[in-house]
C-alpha positions in Angstrom: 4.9 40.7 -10.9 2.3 39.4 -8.8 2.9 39.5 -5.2 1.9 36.6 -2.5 -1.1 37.7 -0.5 -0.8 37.1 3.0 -3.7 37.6 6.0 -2.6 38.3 8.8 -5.8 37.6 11.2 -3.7 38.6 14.3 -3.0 42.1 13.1 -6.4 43.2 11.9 -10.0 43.5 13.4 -12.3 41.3 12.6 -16.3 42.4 12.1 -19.3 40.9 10.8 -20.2 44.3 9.0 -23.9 43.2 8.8 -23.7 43.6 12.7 -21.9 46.6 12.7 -24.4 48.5 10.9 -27.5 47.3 12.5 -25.6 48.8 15.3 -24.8 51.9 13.8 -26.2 53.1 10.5 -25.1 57.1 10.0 -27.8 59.1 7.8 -24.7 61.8 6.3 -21.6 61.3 4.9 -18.2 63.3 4.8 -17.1 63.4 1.3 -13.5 63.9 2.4 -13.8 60.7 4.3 -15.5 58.7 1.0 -12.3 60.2 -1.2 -10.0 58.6 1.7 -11.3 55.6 1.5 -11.5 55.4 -2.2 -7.5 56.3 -2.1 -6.7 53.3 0.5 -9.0 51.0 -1.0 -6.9 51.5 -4.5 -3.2 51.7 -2.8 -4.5 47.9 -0.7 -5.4 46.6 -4.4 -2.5 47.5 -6.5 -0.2 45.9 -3.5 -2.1 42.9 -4.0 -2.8 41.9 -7.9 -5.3 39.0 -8.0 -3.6 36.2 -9.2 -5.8 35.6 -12.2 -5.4 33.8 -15.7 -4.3 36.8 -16.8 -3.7 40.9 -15.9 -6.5 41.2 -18.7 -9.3 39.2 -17.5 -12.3 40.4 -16.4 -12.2 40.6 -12.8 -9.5 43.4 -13.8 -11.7 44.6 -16.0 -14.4 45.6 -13.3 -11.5 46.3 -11.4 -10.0 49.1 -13.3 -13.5 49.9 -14.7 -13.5 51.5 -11.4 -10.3 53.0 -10.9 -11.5 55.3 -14.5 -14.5 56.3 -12.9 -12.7 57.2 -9.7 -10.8 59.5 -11.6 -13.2 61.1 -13.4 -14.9 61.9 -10.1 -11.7 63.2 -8.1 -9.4 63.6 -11.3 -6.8 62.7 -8.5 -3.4 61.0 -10.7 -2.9 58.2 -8.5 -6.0 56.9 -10.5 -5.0 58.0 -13.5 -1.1 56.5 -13.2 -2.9 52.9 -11.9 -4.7 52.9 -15.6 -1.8 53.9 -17.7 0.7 51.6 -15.7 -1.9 48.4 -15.9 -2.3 49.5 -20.0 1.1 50.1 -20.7 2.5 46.4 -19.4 -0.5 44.9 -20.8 0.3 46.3 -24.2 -3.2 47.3 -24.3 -4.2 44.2 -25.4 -7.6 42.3 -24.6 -7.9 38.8 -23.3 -7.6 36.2 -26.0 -11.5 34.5 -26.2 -12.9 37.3 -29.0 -16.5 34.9 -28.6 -16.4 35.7 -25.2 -17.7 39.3 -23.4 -15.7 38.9 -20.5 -12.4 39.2 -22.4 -13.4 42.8 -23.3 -14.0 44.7 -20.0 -10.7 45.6 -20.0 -10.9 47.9 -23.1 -12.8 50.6 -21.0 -10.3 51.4 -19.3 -7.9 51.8 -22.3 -11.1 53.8 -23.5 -10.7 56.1 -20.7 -7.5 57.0 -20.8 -7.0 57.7 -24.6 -9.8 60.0 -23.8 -8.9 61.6 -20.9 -5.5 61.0 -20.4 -3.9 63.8 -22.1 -1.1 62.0 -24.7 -1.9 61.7 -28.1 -0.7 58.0 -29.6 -0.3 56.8 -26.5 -3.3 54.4 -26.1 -3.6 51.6 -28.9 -6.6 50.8 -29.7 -6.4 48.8 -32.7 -6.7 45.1 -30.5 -10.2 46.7 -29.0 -11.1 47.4 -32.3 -10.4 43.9 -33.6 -12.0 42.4 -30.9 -15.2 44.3 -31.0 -15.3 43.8 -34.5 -14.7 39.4 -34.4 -17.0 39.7 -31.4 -20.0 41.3 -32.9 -19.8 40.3 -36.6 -18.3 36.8 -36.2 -20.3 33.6 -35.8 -19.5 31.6 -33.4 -21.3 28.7 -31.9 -22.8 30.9 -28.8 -24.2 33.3 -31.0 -25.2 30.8 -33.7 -27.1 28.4 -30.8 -25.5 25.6 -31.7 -23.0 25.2 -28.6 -23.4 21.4 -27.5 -24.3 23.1 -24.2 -27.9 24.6 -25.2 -27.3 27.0 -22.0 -25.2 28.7 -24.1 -27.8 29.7 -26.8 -26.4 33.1 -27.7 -23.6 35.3 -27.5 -24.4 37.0 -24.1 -26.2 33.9 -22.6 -25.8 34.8 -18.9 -26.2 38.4 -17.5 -22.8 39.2 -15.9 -22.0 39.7 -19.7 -24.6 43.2 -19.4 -21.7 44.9 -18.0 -18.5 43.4 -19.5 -18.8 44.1 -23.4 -22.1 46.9 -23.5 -20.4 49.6 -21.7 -16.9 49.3 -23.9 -19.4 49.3 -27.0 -21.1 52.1 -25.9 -17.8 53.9 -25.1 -16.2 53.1 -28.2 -18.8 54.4 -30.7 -18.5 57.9 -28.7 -15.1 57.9 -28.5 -14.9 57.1 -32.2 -18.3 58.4 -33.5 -18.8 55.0 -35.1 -23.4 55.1 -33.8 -23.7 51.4 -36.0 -22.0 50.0 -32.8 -24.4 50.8 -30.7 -26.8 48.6 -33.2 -24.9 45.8 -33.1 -24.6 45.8 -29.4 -28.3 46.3 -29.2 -29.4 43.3 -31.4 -26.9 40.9 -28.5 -28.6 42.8 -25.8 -32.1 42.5 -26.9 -31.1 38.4 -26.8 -30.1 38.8 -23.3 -32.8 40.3 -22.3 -35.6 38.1 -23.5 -33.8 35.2 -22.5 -33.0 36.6 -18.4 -35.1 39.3 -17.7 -38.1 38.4 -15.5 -40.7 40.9 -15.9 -42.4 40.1 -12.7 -39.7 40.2 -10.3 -37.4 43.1 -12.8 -34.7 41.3 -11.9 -32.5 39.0 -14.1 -31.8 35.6 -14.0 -27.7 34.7 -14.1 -28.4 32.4 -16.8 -30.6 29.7 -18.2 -30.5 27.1 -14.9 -32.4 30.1 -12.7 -35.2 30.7 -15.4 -38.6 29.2 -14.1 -40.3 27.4 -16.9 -43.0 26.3 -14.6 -41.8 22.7 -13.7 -41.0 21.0 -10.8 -37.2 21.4 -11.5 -37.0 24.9 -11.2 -34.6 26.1 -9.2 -36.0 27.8 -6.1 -34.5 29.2 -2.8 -35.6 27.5 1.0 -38.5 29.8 0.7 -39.2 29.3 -2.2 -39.0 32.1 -4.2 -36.7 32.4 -7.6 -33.2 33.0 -7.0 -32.0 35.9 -8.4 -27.9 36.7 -7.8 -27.1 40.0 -6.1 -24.0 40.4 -8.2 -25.6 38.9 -11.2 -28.7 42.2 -11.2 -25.3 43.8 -10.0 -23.5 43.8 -12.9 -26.6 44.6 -14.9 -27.7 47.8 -13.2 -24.0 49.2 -13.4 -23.7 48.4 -16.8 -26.8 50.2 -17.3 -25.6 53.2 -15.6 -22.4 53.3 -17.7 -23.9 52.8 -20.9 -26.7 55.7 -20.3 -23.8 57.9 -19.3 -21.9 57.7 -23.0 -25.4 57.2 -25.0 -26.5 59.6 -27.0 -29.5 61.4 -25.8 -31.4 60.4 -29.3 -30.1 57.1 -29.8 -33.4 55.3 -31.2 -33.2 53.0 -28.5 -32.3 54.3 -25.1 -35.4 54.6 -24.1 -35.8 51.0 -23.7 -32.6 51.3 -21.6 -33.8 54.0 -19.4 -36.9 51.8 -18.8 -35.0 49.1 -17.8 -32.9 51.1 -15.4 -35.5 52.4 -13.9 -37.9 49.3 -13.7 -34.7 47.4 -12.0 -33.6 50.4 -9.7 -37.3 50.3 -8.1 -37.2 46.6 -7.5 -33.6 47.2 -5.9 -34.4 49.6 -3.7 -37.6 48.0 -2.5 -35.4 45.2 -1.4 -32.3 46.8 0.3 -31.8 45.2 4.0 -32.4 47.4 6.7 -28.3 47.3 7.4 -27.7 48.9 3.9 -26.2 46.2 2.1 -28.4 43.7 -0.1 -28.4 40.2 0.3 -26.3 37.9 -1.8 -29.9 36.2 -2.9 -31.9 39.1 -3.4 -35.2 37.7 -2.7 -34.2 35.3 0.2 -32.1 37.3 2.6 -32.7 34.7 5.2 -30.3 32.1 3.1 -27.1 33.7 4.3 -26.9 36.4 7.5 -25.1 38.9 6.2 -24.8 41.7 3.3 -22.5 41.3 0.3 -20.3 43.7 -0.9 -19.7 43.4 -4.7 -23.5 43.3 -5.3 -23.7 46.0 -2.8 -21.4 48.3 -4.7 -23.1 48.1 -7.5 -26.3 48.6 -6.8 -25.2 51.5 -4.9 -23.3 52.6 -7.6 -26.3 52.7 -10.0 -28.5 54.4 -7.6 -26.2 57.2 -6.7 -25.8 57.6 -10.9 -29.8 57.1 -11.2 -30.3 60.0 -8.5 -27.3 62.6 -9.6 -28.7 61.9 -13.3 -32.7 63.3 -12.8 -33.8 59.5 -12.9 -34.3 58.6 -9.4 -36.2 60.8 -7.1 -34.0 62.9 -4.5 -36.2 61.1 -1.5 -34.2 57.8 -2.0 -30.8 60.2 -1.4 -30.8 58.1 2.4 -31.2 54.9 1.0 -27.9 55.5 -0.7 -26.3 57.1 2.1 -27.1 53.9 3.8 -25.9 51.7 1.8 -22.0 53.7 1.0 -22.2 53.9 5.0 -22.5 50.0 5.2 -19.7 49.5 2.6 -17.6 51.3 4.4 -17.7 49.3 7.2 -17.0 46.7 5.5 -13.5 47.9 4.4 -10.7 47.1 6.6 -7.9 49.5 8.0 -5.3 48.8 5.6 -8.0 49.8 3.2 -9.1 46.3 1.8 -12.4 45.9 1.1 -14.1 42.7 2.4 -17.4 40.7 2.7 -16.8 40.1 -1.3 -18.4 36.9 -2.8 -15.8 35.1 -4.5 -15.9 34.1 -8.5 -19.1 32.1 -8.9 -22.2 32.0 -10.4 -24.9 32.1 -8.0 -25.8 33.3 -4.5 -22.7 32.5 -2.0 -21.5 33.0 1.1 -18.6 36.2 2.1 -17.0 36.6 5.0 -14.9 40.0 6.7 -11.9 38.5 4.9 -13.3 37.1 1.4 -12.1 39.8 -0.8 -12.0 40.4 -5.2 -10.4 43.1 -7.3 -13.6 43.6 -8.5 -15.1 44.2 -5.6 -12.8 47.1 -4.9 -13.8 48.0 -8.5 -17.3 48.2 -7.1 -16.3 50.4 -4.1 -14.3 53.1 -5.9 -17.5 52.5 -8.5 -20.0 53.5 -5.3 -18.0 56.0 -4.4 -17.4 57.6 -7.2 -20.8 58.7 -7.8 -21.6 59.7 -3.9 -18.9 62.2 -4.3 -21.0 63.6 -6.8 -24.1 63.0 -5.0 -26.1 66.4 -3.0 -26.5 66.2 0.4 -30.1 65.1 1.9 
């Protein structure tokens, strides 16, 4: 059942975190501190489902997407019994739009636990199955181009789709040994690419509207630079840094996927705030005053990976540190995690009490990987 949420203003303390870490930014952090953290931030987000379309959407997706990967860093059961509980009432079905990527983000979950979750028969994957297979050998009018709305030229026409449907792909043909997945997937990324990426800037456009074609209409920011979503290069990055980690090491094409991490962790670190956090509009900090923590956790999540996995250099190790320190001032007592951009599609504004299951998905994401993560 979903329960009412309820803020209770008087009860909790309030903080612009921005200000809090330009007041204090720590250069350490105690790992025993990061796994309590994780543990509330969890405990706060299974008392308060989102009330979304559906328990199988994609903001549960991301959600749980995290809760997997918190396990396999702390292989603590809590995590473990949120994944089979959220499986086992959904059935372990997807969400019903097999065109759409977003309906699929839930499968890595049920990935993860048939993997790791030590009962035979228990997961069914046969509705993943089905809708990888409609999704990726089906035309539909998005992959076809002939959607009335020409935004929506192919399958994976904006870039939050990088991490919804890749990383389940990429999981599945491990988990099943089935490579011509990874082809498939490919071929839809490649699209994505071309269309989004800006080589320039190494940072991707959410979709269409934010691609400059060199006309007055281009969408710009006050100082007039292209706007390029936090969450948006967000949800690329950590899909990146899932996919690489269930790749093969001689899949034919990974390099272009390690080149891509690393071309877009560069840019991303060369643009963190000096509080930790990264501005909601990556290349105009000055449109909103504070950090953003979805984004945030996902960027931080990719550059933990990039630097526990040989690709980043060990020198950015306090960059990181910054940034999980500035999260975690952004999480509240009761262990909710706030400063989170709600559901949108460009750069917005967050507040200490704006808060999404996915961007607790991108905390336990961030943390996750700075459990792993040597100290400076």
């Amino acid at each position: 059942m979903k329960n009412s949420i309820v803020l209770c203003l008087a009860v909790l303390t309030l903080f612009n975190c921005t200000v809090a870490q330009k007041a204090t930014t720590q250069n350490s952090i105690n790992k025993s501190e990061v796994k309590a953290s994780m543990i509330k931030a969890l405990k706060w987000q299974e008392a308060h489902p989102i009330m979304a379309e559906s328990p199988t959407d994609w903001t549960n997706g991301a959600y749980y997407t995290g809760v997997a990967r918190a396990h396999h860093a702390t292989k603590d059961m809590v995590y473990m019994a949120a994944l089979k509980n959220q499986g086992y009432w959904n059935d372990w079905k997807t969400y019903d739009r097999v065109y759409h990527a977003d309906d699929i983000a839930i499968s890595y979950s049920y990935l993860y636990v048939d993997i790791n979750g030590g009962r035979k028969n228990y997961v069914d994957l046969e509705p993943t199955k089905n809708f990888l297979d409609e999704h990726l050998r089906k035309p539909n009018e998005w992959s076809l181009g002939t959607d009335k709305n020409k935004m929506k030229n192919i399958l994976w026409w904006w870039c939050d789709a990088l991490f919804m449907a890749p990383p389940v792909i990429t999981l599945y043909a491990k988990h099943k040994n089935q490579p011509e997945y990874l082809d498939e997937m490919h071929k839809y990324y490649l699209e994505t690419y071309n269309q989004l990426y800006d080589k320039d800037e190494h940072l991707f456009a959410r979709d269409l509207r934010f691609v400059w074609n060199g006309s007055v209409d281009d969408k710009k920011e006050e100082n007039g630079k292209k706007i390029f979503w936090s969450r948006g290069n967000g949800w690329v990055i950590g899909g990146l840094a899932l996919m690489l980690d269930d790749m093969p090491e001689d899949y034919k094409h990974r390099s272009f996927y390690l080149n891509l991490y690393k071309e877009m962790a560069s840019k991303i670190l060369s643009i963190q705030s000096e509080d930790g956090l990264w501005s909601t509009s990556l290349l105009s900090p000055e449109s909103y005053n504070h950090g953003e923590v979805s984004g945030s956790g996902f960027h931080t999540f990719a550059l933990a990976w990039g630097i526990n996995n040989g690709l980043l250099e060990k020198k950015h190790i306090p960059a990181v540190t910054k940034a999980w320190n500035a999260l975690k001032k952004c999480q509240h007592e009761d262990g909710r995690v706030g400063w989170v951009q709600n559901i949108g599609y460009d750069p917005r504004h967050a507040d200490a009490d704006s808060w999404q299951n996915y961007g607790t998905g991108a905390f336990l994401l961030a943390g996750s990987v700075i459990l792993k993560m040597e100290d400076k």
